[in-house]
N, C-alpha and C positions, 0 to 999 in steps of 0.2 A: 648054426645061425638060427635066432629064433625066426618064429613067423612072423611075426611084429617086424623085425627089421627087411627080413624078405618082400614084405607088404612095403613098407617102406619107401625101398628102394626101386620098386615095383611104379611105383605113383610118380614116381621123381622124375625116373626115366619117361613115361608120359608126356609131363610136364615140361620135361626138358626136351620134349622134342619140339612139342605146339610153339616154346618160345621160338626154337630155333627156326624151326616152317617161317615165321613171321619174319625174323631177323632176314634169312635170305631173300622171300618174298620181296619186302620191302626196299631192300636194296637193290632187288632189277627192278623198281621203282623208282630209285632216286634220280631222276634223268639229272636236274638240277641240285644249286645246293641249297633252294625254295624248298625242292621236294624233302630232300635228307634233314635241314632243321627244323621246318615247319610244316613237315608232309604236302606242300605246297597249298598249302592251304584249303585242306581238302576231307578234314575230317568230319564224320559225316555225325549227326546227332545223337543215334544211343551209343555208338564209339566214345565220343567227349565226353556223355552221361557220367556214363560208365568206370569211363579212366580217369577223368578228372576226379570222382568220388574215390577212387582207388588210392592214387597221389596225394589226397588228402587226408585219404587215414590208413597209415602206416602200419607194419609191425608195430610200434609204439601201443596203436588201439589194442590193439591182438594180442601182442605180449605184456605191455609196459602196465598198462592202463588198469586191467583186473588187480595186479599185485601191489599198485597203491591205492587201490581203493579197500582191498584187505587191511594194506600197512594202516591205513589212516582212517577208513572209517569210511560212510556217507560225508563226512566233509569235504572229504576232496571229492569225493563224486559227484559235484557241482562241475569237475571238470569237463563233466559227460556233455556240457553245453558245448561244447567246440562244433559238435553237430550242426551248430545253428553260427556260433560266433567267425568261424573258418570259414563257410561260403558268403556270410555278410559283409564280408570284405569283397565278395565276390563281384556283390549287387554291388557296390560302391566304385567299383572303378572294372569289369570285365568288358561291360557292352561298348563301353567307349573306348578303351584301350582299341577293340577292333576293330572299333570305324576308324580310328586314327591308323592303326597297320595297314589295313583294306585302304584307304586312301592315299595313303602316301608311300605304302612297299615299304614297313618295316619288316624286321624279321626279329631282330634283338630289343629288349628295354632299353640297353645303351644306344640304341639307331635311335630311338623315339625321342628319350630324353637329350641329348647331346641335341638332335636336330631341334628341341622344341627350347631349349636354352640355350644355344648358339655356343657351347661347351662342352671339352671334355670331360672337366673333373667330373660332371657326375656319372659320364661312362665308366670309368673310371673306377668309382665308388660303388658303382654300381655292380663292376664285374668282380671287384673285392666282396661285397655280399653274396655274390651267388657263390663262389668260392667257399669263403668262411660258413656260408648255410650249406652246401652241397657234400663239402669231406666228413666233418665230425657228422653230419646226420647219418649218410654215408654210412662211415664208419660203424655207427652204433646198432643200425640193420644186418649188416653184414653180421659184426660180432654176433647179435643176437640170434642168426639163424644157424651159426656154430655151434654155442653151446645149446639151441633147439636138438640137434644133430647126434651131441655128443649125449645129453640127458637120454634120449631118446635109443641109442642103443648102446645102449647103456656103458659106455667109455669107448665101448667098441673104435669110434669116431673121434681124434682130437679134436677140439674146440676149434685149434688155427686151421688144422688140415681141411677139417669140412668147411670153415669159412671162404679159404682160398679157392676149396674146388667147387664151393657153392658160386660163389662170386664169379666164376670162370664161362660158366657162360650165362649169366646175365652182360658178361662183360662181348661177349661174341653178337647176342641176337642186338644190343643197344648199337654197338660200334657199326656191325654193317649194316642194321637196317634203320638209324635212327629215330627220330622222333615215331613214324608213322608204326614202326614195330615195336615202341614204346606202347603206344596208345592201346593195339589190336589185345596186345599181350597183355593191358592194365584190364579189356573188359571181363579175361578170364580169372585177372586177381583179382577184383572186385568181387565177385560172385563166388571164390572164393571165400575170400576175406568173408563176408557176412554167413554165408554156411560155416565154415569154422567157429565163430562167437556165438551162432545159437545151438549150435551141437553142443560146444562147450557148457554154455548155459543151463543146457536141458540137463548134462551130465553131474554139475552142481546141485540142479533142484531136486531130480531125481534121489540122487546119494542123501541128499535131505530130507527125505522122506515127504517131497511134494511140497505145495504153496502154503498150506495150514500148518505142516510143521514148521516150513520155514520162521512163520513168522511169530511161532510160539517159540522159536530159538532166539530168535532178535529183544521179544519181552523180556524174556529171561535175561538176557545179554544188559538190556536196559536197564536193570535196577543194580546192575555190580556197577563197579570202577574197574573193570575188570578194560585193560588197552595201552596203548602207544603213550597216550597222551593222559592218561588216568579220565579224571571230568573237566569240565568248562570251568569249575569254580568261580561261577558270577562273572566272568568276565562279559556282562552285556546278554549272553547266552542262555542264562538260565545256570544253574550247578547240576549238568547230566553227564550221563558215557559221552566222553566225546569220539567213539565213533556213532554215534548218533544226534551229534548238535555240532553247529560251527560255535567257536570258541568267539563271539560278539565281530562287532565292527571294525576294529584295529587293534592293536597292541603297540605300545608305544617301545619295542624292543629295541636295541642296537643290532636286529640282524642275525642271521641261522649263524653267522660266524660269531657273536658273542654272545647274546641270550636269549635261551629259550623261550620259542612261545608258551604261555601258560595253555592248557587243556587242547595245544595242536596249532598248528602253522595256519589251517585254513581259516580267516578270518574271513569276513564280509570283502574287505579292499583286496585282501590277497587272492579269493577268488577271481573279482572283477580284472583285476592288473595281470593275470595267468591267463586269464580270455583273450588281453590284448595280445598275450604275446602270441597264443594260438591262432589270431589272426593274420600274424605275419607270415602264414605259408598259404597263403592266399595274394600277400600281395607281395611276396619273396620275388625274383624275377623270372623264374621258368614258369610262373604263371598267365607271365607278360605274356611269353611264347607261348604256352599254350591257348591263350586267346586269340593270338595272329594263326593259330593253326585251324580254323574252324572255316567253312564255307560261307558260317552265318551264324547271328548270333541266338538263332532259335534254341539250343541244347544249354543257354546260360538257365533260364529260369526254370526247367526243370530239374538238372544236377544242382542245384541252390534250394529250393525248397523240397522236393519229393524225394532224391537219389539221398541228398544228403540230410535236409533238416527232418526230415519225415524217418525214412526206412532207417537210415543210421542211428540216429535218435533211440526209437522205440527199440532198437538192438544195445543201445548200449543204456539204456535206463532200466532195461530188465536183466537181458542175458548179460551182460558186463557186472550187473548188481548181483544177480547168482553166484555168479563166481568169485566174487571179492569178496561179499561180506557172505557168503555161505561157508565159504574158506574158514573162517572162523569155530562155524559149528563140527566140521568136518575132518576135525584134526590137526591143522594147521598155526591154530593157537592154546597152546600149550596152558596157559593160563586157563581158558576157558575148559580145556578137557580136564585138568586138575582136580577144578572145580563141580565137576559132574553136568556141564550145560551140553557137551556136545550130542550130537545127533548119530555121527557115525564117525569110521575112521577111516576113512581112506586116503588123507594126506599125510605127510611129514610134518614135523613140526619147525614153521618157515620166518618163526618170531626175531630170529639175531639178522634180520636185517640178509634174507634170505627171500623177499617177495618175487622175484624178475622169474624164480623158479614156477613158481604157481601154476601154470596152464600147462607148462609139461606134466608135472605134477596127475595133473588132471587125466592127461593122455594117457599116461602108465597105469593110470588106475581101473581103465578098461583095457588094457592089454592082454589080459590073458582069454579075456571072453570077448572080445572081439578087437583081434588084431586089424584086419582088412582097416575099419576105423578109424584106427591109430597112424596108420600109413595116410588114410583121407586126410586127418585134421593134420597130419605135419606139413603133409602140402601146403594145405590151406594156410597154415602159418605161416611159410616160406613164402607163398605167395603174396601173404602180406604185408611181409619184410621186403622184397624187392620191390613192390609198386613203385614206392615213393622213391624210393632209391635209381630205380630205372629213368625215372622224369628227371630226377638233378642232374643224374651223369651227362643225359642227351644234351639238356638245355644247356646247363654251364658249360658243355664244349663247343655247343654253338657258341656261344660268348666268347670263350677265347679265341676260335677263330674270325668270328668277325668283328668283335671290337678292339683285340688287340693285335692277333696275324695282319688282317686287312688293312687294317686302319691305317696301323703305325709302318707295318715291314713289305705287306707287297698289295695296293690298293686295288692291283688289275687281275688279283687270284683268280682262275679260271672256277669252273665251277668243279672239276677234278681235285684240285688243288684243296679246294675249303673242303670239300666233303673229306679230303686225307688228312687234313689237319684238324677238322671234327671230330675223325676216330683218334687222330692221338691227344684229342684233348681229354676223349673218354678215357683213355688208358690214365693217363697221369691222373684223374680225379680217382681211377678207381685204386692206383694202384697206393697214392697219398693217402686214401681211406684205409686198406689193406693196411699197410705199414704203421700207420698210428695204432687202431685197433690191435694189432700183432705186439707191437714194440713199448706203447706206449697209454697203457689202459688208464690210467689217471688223465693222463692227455686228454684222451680222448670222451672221457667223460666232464672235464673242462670246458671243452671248446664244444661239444652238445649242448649246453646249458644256453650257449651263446646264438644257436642256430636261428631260432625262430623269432626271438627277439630282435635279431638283426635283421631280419625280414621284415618283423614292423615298422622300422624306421626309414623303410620306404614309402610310407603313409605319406609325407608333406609331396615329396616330389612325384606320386603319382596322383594326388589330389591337387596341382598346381596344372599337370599337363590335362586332368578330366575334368574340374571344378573351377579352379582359382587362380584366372591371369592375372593377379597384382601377387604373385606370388615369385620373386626373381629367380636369376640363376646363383647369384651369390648368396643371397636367401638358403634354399634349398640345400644348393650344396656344402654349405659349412653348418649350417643344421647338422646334415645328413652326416659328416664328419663328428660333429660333438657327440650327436644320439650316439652312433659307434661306439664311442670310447666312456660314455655314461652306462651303456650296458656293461661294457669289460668292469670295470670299478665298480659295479654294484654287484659280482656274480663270483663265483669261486677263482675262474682265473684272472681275473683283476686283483685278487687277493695274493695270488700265486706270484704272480707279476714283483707287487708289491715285498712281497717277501724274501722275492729273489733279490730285490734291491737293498735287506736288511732294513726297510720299512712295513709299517702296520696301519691298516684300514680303519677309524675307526668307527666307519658304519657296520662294518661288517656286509654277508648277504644280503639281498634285500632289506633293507630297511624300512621301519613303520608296519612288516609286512606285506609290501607292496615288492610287486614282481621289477626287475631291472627292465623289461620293459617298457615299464612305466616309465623310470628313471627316463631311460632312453627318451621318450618323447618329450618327456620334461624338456630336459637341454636341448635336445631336438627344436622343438617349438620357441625354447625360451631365445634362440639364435635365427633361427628362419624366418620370424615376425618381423621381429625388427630391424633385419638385415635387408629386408626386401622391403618396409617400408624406406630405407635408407637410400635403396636404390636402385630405385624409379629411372626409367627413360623412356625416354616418345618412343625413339626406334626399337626399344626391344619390346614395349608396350604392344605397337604396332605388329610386331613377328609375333606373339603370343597372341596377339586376335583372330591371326588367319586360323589357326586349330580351333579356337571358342567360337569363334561364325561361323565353323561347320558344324562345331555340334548343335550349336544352337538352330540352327537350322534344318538336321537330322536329331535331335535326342531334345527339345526342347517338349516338355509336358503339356497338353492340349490344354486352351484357355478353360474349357470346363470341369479340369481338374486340377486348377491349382488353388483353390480354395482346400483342397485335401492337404498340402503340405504342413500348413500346423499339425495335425493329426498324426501324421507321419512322426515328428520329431518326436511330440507325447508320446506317442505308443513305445516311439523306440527308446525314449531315456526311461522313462516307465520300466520298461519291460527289465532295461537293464542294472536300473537299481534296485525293483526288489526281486528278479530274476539271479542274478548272478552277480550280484553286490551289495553295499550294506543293508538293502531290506531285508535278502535273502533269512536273515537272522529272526524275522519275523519266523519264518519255517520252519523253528525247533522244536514249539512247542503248541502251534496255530490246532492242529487238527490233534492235538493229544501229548502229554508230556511224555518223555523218551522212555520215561519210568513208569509210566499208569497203565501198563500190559495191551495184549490186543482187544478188551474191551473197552478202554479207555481212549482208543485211537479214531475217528472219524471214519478211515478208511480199513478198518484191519492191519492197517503198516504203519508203521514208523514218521511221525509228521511231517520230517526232513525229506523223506523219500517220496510221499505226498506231494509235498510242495516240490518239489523236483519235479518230479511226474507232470502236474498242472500246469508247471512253466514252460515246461517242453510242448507240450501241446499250445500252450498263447504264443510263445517261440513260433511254431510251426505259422502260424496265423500272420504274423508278424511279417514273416518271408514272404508267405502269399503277397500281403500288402504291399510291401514292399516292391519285391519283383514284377507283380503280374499287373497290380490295381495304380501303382506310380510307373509304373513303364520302364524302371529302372534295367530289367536281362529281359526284354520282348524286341522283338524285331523292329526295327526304325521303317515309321508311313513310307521315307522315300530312299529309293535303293541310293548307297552309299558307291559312289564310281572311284576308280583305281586312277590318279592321278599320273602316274608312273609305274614299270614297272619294279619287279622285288627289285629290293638294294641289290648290289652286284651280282644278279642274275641277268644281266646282259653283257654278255661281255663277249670278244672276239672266236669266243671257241665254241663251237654249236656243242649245245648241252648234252653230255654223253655219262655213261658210267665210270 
């Protein structure tokens, strides 16, 4: 056994104990089944910081993320704004989800929403989303920290085998200790997580020969056609590398299923509509829960701008850029080293649609000079792959046991009861993930596609219970049905769907270039408007103002700063059209043409990654404003009182283990 792997295995076992300490911990905690869903509402500020930041950037950041920004260039590395678009969903509906928990003893979205629309469908609907977002994402972490495992020693490890006995106890510490040994255990992936992307980071620029060759590799890079997607060819863009410009504003295509984008997928809108949908795991519904899990809502406006827009950000604008587009100079594209541009060789060559390898890649290429390392950053990966996977399991099994065990089969569950049917609701999400990933890898990268965008289109109905009482319940929830099935139909397995019926799509994948997402909200919106102007009444009118007279009364903006709200709206359509939408296209060429070397460039770099860099920082600015300067994730003037206590935490049976 080498030492790489001895290290390895070394780190693991660590790692695997800290979760477990927590998982048991936690569990002679859970007196209640307040305490086991929602840690009773007791998590304390750099806890949430910490773990909520952790939840929201995956294995995906860690693994996924580096290797299309290789495949495709800085184009897609406009996705690196999720940093910022992911907790802005946060400011938009967090602070008030928790005074409306804290006040009236929710625990689930489905308790909130059901009690604030006097209906179940969109419980309902609701528990169907966190399902559909929780398996396939699920699944795709899992998978990924298998073949982390098996690259890494090198087959030594099957892919399923390490997945299953990986997944085995995340499945131990979530089931007995839930939510609250979720959270303890996301502050050690979190800090993780971000030591692993800048190690990696320094390991790309280094093998690069440092920041000045880097960017005499990028010149060079910039004057070939040398890529994925060859050049922009005028499409709005300029005619350069397009991994170095986004290929203009739209593309008037039929779709990744029928024709290609010219000079690269990421346009202006298709950036923009990929933001939305990365804001759907913000407003997915285990974020509901994690809101109801806080003491207070002090820790929203710092994990929203610092944890996340701030330090994540500058981690993945640089160290995430190292590794992607360094990848190129460093062996990894075949074309380039052909050509005599590369710098060094330390990777494989990852061109046939081989990226998801990259960051191992990276690991093994310090493995023999410093193993100890290699054992470090696998953690660190693993750590990154369960974060977010650890919060769906917990939450989504809170949801099936209390909006569909309680609800519908036994209303007077003891708190023994739900806490038992909590862990088997873990088991079955984990073991539904397991089995697709194992059985069914096409599946499963299907119904991935679907996760996050299914999350956004709970945009209308949690902006009806924080924002907008003329917003109904048949509104909302037949919205909230059509957005659904607008995602499926615009994304691969709606196609699949389709095909199994000996029918043909003919938009194809996204269409226009625009993410299904988008779609989704389209028919989304284009059904909730008008549905809810349709159907108005006093008495439901009436039940929807008791929730808006409290906020208003707790979250209502000080009369001397609401002259600020126009500024607010400017800054943020601003930011967001030429930040990460069709202005962005401005940035190809702003601070130097992709082709005019690094004396030609403003900054020494690439203009696209300039204008990146600069947004991210008005980004950053943007959040402050938002969060801190509109009151939006700060503490409310007057303490918020508990009307009741938690839903079914009172019940005939004194609260026990």
């Amino acid at each position: 056994m080498s030492a790489k792997v001895v290290w390895l295995f070394s780190f693991v076992a660590l790692y695997w104990a800290y979760c477990i300490f927590w998982g048991i911990k936690s569990s002679r905690m859970a007196k209640t089944a307040s305490d086991y869903f929602i840690a009773g509402r007791q998590i304390s500020m750099w806890v949430f910081v910490l773990a909520a930041t952790a939840t929201s950037f995956s294995g995906w950041t860690f693994m996924g993320h580096p290797g299309l920004v290789y495949r495709d260039g800085f184009q897609y590395a406009y996705a690196s704004f999720y940093t910022i678009t992911i907790p802005f969903t946060g400011v938009l509906f967090l602070k008030r989800q928790w005074m409306l928990g804290k006040r009236f003893g929710y625990v689930t979205p489905g308790e909130m929403l059901s009690d604030y629309f006097q209906g179940d469908g969109i419980r309902i609907l609701t528990v169907c989303v966190a399902l559909l977002f929780s398996i396939p994402y699920l699944g795709v972490q899992l998978g990924a920290s298998g073949f982390l495992f098996n690259v890494l020693t090198d087959g030594m490890i099957d892919k399923d085998v390490g997945m299953w006995v990986l997944s085995a106890v995340v499945l131990i510490y979530v089931g007995t200790g839930g939510l609250r040994a979720v959270a303890y255990v996301d502050t050690l992936q979190c800090i993780l997580l971000a030591l692993g992307i800048v190690i990696t980071g320094f390991i790309a620029l280094n093998a690069a020969g440092g920041w000045d060759s880097l960017q005499q590799g990028f010149a060079a890079l910039g004057k070939t056609d040398i890529g994925k997607w060859g050049t922009t060819k005028g499409y709005g863009g300029g005619d350069y590398n397009a991994y170095l410009a986004i290929p203009g504003v739209i593309q008037w295509t039929a779709g990744l299923g029928k024709e290609t984008p010219v000079g690269g997928l990421w346009t202006g809108v298709m950036c923009l509509t990929y933001m939305f949908a990365l804001m759907g795991i913000q407003s997915a519904p285990a974020f509901t829960m994690w809101s109801f899990s806080n003491n207070s809502p002090k820790p929203f406006a710092p994990q929203q701008v610092w944890a996340s827009s701030f330090a994540i950000g500058f981690i993945l604008f640089f160290f995430t850029a190292f590794q992607g587009m360094g990848a190129h100079l460093l062996g990894a594209n075949g074309a380039v080293t052909e050509a005599g541009l590369a710098l060094n060789n330390i990777l494989p060559d990852l061109t046939a649609n081989k990226q998801g390898g990259l960051v191992p890649h990276y690991f093994n290429s310090i493995g023999d000079d410093y193993p100890w390392l290699v054992g470090l950053l696998a953690v660190c990966a693993l750590a990154a792959m369960q974060s977010t996977g650890a919060a769906y399991m917990s939450t989504a099994g809170g949801m099936l046991t209390r909006d569909l065990y309680k609800r519908y089969l036994n209303p007077t569950a003891s708190h023994t009861t739900q806490k038992l049917f909590g862990r088997m609701g873990v088991l079955f999400i984990v073991l539904s993930a397991l089995l697709v990933a194992t059985y069914s890898q096409d599946a499963l990268v299907l119904l991935g596609g679907l996760a996050v965008a299914f999350g956004f289109q709970m945009w209308p109905a949690l902006a009806a219970v924080t924002w907008f009482p003329w917003i109904t319940r048949q509104g909302a929830t037949i919205g909230l049905f059509f957005g659904l099935l607008a995602v499926i139909f615009t994304e691969s397995f709606g196609a699949s769907i389709a095909g199994a019926l000996g029918m043909e799509l003919p938009w194809g994948r996204w269409p226009l270039t625009m993410h299904s997402a988008f779609w989704g909200m389209f028919f989304n919106l284009a059904f909730c408007l008008p549905i809810s102007a349709m159907t108005q009444s006093d008495e439901g009118s009436a039940h929807r103002s008791k929730y808006h007279n409290f906020l208003r009364e707790h979250a209502t903006l000080p009369a001397d700063k609401q002259g600020l709200k126009p500024i607010a709206w400017i800054i943020t359509l601003a930011w967001m059209f030429f930040g990460i939408g069709p202005g962005a296209v401005i940035g190809n060429d702003i601070f130097g043409a992709p082709n005019a070397g690094v004396d030609g460039w403003t900054f020494g770099m690439p203009s696209i990654w300039a204008w990146q860099i600069l947004f991210w920082i008005l980004g950053v600015g943007m959040m402050w404003f938002l969060a801190y300067k509109m009151e939006m994730s700060t503490v409310p003037d007057r303490e918020v009182e508990a009307l009741v206590d938690d839903i079914g935490d009172t019940t005939l049976e004194t609260p026990s283990n």
